[in-house]
C-alpha positions as CSV (number, residue, x, y, z in Angstrom):
1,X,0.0,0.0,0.0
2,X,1.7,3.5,-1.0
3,X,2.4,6.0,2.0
4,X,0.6,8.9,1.9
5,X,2.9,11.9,1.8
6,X,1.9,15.6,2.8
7,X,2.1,18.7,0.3
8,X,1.8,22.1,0.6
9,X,-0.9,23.7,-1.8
10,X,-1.3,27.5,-2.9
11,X,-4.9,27.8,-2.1
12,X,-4.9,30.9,-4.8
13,X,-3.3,29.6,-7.8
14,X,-2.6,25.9,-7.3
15,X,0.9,25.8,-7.1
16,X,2.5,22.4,-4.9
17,X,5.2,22.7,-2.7
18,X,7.3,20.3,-0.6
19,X,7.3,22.2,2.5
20,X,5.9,24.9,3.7
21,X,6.6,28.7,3.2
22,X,5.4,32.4,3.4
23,X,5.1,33.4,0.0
24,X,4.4,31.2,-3.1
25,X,6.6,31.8,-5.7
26,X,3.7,31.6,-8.6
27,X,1.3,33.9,-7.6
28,X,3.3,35.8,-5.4
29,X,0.3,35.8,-2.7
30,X,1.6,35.4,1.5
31,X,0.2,32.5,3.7
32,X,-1.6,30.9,1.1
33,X,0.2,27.3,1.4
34,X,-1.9,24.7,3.2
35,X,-1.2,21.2,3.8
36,X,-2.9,18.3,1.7
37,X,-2.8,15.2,1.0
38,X,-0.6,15.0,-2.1
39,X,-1.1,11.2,-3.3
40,X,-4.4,10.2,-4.0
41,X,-7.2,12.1,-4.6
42,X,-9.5,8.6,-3.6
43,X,-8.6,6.4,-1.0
44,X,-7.9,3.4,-1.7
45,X,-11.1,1.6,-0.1
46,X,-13.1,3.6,-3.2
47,X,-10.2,3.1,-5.6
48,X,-11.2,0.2,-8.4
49,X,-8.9,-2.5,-9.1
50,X,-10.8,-4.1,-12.1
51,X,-9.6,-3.8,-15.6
52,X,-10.5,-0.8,-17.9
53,X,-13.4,-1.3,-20.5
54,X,-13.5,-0.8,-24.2
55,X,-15.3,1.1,-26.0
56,X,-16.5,2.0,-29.6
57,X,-13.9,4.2,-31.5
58,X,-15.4,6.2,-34.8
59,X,-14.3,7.4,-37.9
60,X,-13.3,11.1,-39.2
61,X,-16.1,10.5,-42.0
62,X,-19.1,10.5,-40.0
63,X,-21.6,12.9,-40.7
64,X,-21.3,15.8,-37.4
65,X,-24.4,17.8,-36.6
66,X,-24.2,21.3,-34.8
67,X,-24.1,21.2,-31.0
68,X,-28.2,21.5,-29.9
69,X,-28.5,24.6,-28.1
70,X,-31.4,25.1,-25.7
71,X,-32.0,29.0,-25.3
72,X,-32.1,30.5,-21.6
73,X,-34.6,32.9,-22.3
74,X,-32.4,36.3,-21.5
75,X,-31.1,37.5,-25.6
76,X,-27.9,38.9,-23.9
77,X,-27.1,35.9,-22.2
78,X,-27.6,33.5,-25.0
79,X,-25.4,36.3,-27.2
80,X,-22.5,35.4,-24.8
81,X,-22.9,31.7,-25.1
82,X,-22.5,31.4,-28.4
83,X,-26.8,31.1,-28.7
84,X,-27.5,29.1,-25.7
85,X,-26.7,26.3,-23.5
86,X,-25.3,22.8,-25.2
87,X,-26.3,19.9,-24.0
88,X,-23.4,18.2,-21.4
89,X,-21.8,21.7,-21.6
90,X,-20.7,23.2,-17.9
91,X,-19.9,26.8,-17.7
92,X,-18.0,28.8,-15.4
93,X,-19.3,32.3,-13.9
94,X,-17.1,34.3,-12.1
95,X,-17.4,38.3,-10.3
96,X,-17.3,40.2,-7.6
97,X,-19.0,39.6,-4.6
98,X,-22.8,41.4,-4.7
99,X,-22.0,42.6,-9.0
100,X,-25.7,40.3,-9.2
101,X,-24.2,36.6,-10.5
102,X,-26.8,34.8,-8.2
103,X,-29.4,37.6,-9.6
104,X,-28.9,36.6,-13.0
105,X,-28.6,32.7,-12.6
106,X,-32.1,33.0,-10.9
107,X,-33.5,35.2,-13.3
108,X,-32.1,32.4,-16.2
109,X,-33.7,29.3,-14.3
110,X,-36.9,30.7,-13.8
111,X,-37.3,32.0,-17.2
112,X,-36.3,28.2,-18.7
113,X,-38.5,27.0,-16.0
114,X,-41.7,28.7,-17.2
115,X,-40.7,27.6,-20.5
116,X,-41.1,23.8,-19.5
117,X,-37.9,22.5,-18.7
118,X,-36.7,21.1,-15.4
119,X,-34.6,23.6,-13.8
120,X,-32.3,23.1,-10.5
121,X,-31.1,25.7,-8.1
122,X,-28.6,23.8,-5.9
123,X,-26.9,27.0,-3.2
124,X,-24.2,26.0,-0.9
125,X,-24.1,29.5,0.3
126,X,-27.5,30.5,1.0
127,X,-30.7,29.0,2.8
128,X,-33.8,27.9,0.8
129,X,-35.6,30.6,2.9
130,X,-32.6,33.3,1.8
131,X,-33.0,32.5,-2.4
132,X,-36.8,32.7,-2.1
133,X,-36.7,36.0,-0.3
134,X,-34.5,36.9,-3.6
135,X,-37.0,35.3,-6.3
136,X,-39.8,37.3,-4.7
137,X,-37.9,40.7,-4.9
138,X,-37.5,39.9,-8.6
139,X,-41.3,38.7,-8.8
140,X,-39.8,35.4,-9.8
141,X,-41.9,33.5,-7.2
142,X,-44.1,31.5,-9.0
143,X,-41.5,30.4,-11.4
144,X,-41.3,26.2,-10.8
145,X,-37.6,26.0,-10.4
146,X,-36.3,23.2,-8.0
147,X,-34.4,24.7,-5.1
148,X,-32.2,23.3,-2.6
149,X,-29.6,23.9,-0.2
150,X,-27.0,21.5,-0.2
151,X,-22.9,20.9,-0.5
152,X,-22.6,17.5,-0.9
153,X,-21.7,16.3,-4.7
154,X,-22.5,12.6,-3.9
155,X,-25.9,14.2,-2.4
156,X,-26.2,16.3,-5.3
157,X,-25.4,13.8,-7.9
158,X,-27.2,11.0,-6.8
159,X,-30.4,13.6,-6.1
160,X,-31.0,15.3,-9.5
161,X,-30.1,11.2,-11.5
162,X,-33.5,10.5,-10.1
163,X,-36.4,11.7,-12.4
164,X,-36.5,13.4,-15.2
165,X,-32.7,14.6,-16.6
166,X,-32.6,18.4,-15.5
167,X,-31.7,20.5,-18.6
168,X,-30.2,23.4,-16.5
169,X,-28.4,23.3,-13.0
170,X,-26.7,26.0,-11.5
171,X,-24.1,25.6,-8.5
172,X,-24.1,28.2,-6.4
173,X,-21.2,28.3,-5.1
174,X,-18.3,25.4,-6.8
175,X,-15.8,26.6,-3.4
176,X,-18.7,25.7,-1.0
177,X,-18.8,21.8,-2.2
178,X,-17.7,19.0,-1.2
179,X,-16.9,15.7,-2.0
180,X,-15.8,12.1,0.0
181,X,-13.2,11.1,-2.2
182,X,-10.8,13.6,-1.5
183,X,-9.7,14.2,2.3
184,X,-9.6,18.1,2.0
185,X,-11.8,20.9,3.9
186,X,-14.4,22.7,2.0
187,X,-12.5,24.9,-0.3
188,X,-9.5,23.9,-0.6
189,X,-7.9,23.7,-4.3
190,X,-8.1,19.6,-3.8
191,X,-11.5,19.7,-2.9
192,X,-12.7,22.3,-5.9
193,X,-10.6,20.1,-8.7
194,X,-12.2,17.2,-7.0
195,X,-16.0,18.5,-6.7
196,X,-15.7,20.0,-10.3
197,X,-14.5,16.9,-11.9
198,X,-17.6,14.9,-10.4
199,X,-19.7,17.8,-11.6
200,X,-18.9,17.5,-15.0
201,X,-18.6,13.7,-15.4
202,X,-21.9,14.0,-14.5
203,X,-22.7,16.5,-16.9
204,X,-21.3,14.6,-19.8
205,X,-23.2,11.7,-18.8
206,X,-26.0,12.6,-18.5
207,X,-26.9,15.7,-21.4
208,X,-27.7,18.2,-18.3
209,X,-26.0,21.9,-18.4
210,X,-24.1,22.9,-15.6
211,X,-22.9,26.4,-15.0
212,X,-20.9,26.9,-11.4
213,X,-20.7,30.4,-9.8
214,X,-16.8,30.6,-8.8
215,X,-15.5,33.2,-6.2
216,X,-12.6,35.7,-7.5
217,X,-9.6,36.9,-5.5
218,X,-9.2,40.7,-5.1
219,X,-7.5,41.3,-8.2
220,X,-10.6,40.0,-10.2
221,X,-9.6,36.4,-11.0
222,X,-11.0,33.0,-10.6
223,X,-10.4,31.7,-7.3
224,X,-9.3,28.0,-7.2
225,X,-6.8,26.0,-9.3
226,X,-6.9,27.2,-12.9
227,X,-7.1,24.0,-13.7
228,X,-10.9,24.1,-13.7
229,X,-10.9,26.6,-16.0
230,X,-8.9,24.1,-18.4
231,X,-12.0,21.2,-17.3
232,X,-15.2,23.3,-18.1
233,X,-16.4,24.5,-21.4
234,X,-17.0,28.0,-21.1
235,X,-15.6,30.6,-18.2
236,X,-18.1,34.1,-18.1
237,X,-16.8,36.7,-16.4
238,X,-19.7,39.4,-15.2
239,X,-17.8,42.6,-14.8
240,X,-19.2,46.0,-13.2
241,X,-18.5,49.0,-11.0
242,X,-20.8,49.0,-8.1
243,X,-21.4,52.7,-8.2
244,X,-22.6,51.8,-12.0
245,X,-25.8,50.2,-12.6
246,X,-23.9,48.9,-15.7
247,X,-23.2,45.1,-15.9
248,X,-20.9,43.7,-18.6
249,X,-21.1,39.7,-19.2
250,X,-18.1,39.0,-20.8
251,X,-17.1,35.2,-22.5
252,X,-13.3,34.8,-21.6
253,X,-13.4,31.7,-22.5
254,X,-16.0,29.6,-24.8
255,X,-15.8,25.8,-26.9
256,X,-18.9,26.1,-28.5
257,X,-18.9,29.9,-29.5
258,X,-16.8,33.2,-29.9
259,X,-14.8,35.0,-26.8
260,X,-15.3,38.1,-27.4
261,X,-18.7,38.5,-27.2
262,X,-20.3,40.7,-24.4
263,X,-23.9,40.9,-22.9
264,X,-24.7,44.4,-21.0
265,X,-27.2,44.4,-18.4
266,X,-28.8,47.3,-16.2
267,X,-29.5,46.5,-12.9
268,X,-32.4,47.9,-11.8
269,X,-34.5,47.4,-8.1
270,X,-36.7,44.5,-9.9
271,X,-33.3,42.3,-11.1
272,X,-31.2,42.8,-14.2
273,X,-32.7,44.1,-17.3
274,X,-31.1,43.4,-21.1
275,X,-30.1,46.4,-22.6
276,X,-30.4,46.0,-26.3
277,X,-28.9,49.2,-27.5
278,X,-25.5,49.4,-25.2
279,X,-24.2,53.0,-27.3
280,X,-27.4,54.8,-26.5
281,X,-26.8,53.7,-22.8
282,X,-23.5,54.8,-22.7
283,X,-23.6,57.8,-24.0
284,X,-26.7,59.1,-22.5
285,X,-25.5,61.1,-20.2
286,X,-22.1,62.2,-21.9
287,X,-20.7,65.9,-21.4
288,X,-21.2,67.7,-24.8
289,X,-19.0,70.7,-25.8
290,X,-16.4,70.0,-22.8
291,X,-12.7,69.5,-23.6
292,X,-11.1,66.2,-22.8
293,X,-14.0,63.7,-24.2
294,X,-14.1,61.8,-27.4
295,X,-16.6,59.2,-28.7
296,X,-15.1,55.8,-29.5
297,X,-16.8,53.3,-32.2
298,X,-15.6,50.2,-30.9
299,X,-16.3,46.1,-31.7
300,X,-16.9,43.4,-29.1
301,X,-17.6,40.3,-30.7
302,X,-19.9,41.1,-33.6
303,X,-21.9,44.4,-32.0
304,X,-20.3,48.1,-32.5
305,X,-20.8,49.6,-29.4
306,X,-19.9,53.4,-29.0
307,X,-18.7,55.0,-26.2
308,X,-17.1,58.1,-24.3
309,X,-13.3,58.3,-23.3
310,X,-12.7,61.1,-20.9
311,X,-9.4,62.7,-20.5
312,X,-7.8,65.0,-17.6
313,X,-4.8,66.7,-18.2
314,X,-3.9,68.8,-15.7
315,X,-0.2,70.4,-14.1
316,X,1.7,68.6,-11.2
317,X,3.5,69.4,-8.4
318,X,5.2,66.4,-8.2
319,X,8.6,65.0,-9.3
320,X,6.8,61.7,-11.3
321,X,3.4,63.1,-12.4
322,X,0.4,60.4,-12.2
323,X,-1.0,58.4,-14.9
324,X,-4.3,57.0,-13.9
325,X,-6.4,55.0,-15.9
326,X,-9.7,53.3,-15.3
327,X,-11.1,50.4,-18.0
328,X,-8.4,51.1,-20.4
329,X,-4.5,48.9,-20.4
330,X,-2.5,51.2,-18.6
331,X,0.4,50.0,-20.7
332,X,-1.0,51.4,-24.0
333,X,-2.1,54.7,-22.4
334,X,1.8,54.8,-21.7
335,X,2.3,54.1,-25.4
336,X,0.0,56.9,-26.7
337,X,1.9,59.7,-24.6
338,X,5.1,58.8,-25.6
339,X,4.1,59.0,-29.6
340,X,2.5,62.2,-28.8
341,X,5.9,63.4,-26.7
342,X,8.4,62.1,-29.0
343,X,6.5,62.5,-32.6
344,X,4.1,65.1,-31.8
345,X,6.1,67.8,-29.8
346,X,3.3,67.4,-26.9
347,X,5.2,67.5,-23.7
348,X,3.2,65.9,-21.3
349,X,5.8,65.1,-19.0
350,X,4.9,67.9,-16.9
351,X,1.0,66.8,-16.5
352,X,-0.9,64.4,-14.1
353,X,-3.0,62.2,-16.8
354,X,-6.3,60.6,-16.2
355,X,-8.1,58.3,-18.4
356,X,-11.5,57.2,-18.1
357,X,-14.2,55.0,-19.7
358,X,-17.4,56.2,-19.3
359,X,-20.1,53.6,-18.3
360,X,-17.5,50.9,-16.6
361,X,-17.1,49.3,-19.8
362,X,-13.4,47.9,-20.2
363,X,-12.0,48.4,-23.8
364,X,-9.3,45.9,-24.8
365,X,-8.9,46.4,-28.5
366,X,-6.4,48.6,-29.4
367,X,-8.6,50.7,-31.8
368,X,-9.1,53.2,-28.9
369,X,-6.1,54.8,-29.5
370,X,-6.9,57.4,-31.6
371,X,-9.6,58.1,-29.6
372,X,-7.7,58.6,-26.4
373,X,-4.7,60.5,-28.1
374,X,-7.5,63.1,-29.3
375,X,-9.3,63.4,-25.4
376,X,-6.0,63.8,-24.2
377,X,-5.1,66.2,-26.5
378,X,-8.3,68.2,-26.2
379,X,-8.0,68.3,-22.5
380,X,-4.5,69.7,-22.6
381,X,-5.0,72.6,-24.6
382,X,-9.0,73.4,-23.5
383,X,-10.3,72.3,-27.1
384,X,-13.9,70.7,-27.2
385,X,-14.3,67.7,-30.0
386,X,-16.7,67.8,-32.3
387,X,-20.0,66.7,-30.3
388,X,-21.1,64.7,-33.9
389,X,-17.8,63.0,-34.7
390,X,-16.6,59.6,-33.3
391,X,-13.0,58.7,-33.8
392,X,-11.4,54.7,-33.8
393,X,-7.6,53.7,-35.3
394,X,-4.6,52.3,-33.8
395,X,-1.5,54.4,-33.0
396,X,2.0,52.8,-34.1
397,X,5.0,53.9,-32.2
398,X,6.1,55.9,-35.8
399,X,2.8,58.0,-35.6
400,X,1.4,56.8,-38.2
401,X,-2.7,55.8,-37.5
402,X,-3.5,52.5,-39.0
403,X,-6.7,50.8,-40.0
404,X,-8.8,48.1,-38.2
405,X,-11.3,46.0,-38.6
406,X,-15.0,46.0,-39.4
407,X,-14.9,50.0,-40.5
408,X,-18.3,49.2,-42.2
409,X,-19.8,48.4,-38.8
410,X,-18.5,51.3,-36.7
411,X,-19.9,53.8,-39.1
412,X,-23.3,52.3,-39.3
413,X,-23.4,52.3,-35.7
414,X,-22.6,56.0,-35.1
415,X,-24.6,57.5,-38.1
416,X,-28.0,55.3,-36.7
417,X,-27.4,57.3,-33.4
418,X,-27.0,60.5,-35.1
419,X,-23.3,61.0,-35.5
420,X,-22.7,63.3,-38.6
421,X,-18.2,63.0,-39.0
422,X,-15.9,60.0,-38.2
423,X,-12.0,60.6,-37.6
424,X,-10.5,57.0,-39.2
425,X,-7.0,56.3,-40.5
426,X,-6.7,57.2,-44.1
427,X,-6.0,53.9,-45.4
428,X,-9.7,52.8,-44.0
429,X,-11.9,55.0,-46.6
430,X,-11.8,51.8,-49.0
431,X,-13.7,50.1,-46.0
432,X,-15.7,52.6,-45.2
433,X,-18.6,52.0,-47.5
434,X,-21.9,54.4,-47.8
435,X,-22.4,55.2,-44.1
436,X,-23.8,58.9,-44.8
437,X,-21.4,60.4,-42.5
438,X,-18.7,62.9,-43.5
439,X,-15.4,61.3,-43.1
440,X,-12.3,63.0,-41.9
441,X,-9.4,61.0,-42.6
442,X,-5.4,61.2,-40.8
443,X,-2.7,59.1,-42.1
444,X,-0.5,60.7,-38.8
445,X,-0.8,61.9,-35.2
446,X,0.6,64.8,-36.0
447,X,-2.2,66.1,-38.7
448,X,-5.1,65.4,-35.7
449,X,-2.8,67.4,-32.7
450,X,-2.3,70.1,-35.4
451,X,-5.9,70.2,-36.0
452,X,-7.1,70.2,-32.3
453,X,-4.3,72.9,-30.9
454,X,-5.6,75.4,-33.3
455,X,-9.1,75.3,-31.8
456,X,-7.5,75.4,-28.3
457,X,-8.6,78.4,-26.1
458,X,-6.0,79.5,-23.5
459,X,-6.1,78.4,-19.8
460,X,-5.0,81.9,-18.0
461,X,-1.4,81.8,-20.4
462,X,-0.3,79.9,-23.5
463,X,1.4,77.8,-21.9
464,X,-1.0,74.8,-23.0
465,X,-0.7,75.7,-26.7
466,X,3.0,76.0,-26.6
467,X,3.0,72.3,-25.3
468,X,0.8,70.8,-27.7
469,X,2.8,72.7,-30.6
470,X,3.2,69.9,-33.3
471,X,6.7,69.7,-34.7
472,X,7.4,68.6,-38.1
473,X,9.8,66.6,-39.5
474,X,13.4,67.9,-39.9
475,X,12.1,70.6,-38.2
476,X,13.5,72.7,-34.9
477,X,11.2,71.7,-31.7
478,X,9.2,74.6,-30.6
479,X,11.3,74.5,-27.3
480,X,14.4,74.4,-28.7
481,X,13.5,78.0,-30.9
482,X,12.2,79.6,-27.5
483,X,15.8,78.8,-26.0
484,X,17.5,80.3,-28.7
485,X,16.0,83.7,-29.3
């Protein structure tokens, strides 16, 4: 009989360790480590000493049918998941505490309950008495979803095989379960890869979707081994400020769909509401005619959405000004000042800068530079933008603006909400199509900082102006001719 031996575990990121210590060297988290058993996940009174089974293999040639997909109900949710739930599929759902995940999964299971299907509620955090004081806030009460409060997977599992095969189930939470086979406290990253693993074979058996609500660790990911993210088909992240009434539902990762599709929800006193029309949302309450905004025509997945960037620039009093940004990558806001510094003759070095994305949407594609660099430069020299034109390109490190995709798409969206002018790279007019908008195109930065610094209005001196001067090439910087003469 092998001897059980004794590891350390990071209870954040998974990471094994032979003895114990204050910092793990893969997440960089303190007093994580825990002591497990390392050897076995199942004793050996459950392990099975009888042979392995065959089974049937098949052919490349066989005719293969789309995954069926049963629709939740909710147009935004299905829009993440690729058009709905597959059958045997288990999904992921991670956020912040209170951003509404347990909101949304009971507003999904009722709404596939009153459509006829058997729908299962299993909470390992909640009493029955606690999820039906939420159902009747949401006026969900009379919906005929199955509810239980329960941690045991053996309990679980052998509780929904009886009956009718659920077609939805939702585990609420996968950290609060539990399983025999594994000699671990609630939890623990054992006990999650363990409890997951039952989940899913039972999943696959059985044709039931599974989606599991995971906790996340304060720097917004997935708590638990990431090896769970590997073992499930889809991982959701729902994303949202809680000052914002703004939720995004974002696919991060998805087998039977795209991953970069997003869902926005509003969440309102009677539960989450589908917003259908995201742009109109987020710019319904944007600041028209003051310097430092810009309208951004952006993509996720296959929708345009359009919203407002907002840009302080401001002096400092301090030896390393501040660059603050907020749903943005910090590191390509650092990128866009130093083409406007170094190719632009904007010296910005002197400034606090503050970046914003109105709404608490989170932009990742890089087609916001253009944007950006235009509210930055607006805000440094007291310019307002155009209050009709949207702008989208991406900034190389030359200066040069270059084109990205689905042009067609972004003009559409702004001219159907009134937009009259679109800023785009030069090299995108071929793209453009017959939008009905007037189209302003740049081939550099420097042609759009030249254009905004002559609408600029002085803040108290010209000092602003003579930063945001535009230098061309071979020429003398602007600095360098004040020194001289």
């Amino acid at each position: 009989m092998a001897k059980n031996t004794l590891s350390f575990v990071c209870q954040n990121c998974g990471a094994a360790y032979n003895r114990w210590q204050g910092k793990c060297d893969a997440c960089g988290e303190w007093n994580t480590l825990a002591e497990e058993d390392s050897t076995g996940n199942v004793p050996v009174s459950i392990r099975s000493k009888r042979k392995g089974r065959t089974f049937a293999l098949e052919s490349l040639s066989g005719k293969s049918h789309d995954a069926p997909r049963l629709s939740s109900g909710m147009t935004e949710l299905d829009r993440v998941t690729g058009g709905g739930f597959v059958r045997g599929s288990v999904l992921l759902v991670g956020g912040d505490p209170g951003i509404g995940k347990s909101t949304l999964l009971t507003q999904a299971t009722s709404m596939m309950a009153r459509a006829g299907h058997r729908a299962v509620y299993i909470s390992g955090e909640e009493a029955v008495a606690q999820v039906r004081l939420r159902a009747e806030r949401l006026g969900l009460a009379n919906a005929p979803v199955q509810l239980a409060s329960e941690t045991s997977v053996e309990d679980i599992v052998s509780t929904l095989s009886e009956g009718t095969v659920p077609r939805l189930i939702v585990i609420d939470s996968i950290q609060t379960m539990w399983t025999d086979t594994v000699e671990s406290a609630p939890g623990t990253v054992t006990q999650v890869r363990a409890s997951a693993q039952a989940l899913i074979r039972f999943a696959k058996k059985t044709g039931a979707a599974i989606i599991l609500v995971g906790h996340v660790t304060k720097d917004g990911q997935i708590a638990g081994p990431r090896v769970v993210e590997h073992m499930v088909d889809a991982v959701l992240s729902f994303e949202g400020e809680g000052s914002q009434q703004f939720r995004i539902l974002r696919a991060v990762k998805n087998r039977f769909g795209p991953t970069d599709e997003i869902g926005v929800f509003e969440m309102t006193g009677l539960g989450l509401r589908e917003v259908s029309n995201p742009s109109e949302l987020f710019l319904s309450e944007r600041d028209l005619g003051s310097p430092g905004t810009a309208v951004f025509a952006g993509i996720e997945g296959t929708r345009p959405v359009l919203v407002e960037l907002q840009a302080l620039v401001a002096p400092t009093s301090l030896g390393t000004p501040r660059r603050a940004v907020v749903g943005w990558d910090p590191s390509r806001l650092s990128m866009v000042l130093a083409v406007l510094e170094a190719h632009c003759g904007v010296k910005l070095s002197g400034h606090d800068v503050y970046l914003n994305v109105a709404g608490g949407l989170r932009i990742q594609e890089p087609a916001a530079d253009l944007a950006a660099a235009a509210a930055l430069v607006s805000s440094l020299v007291n310019a307002p933008l155009p209050t009709d034109a949207v702008y989208f390109g991406e900034i190389s490190l030359s200066g040069a603006v270059r084109p990205v995709a689905q042009t067609s798409a972004r003009l559409k969206e702004a001219a159907k909400l009134g937009f009259g002018r679109a800023v785009l790279p030069e090299s995108a007019r071929g793209d453009a199509g017959d939008a009905g908008l007037t189209l302003n195109s740049v081939g550099g930065l420097t042609t759009l900082v030249a254009e905004i610094a002559a609408r600029g209005t002085p803040r108290g001196n010209h000092q602003a102006q003579r930063d945001a001067e535009p230098v061309e090439k071979n020429a003398t910087p602007a600095r360098f001719r004040r020194e001289k003469g």
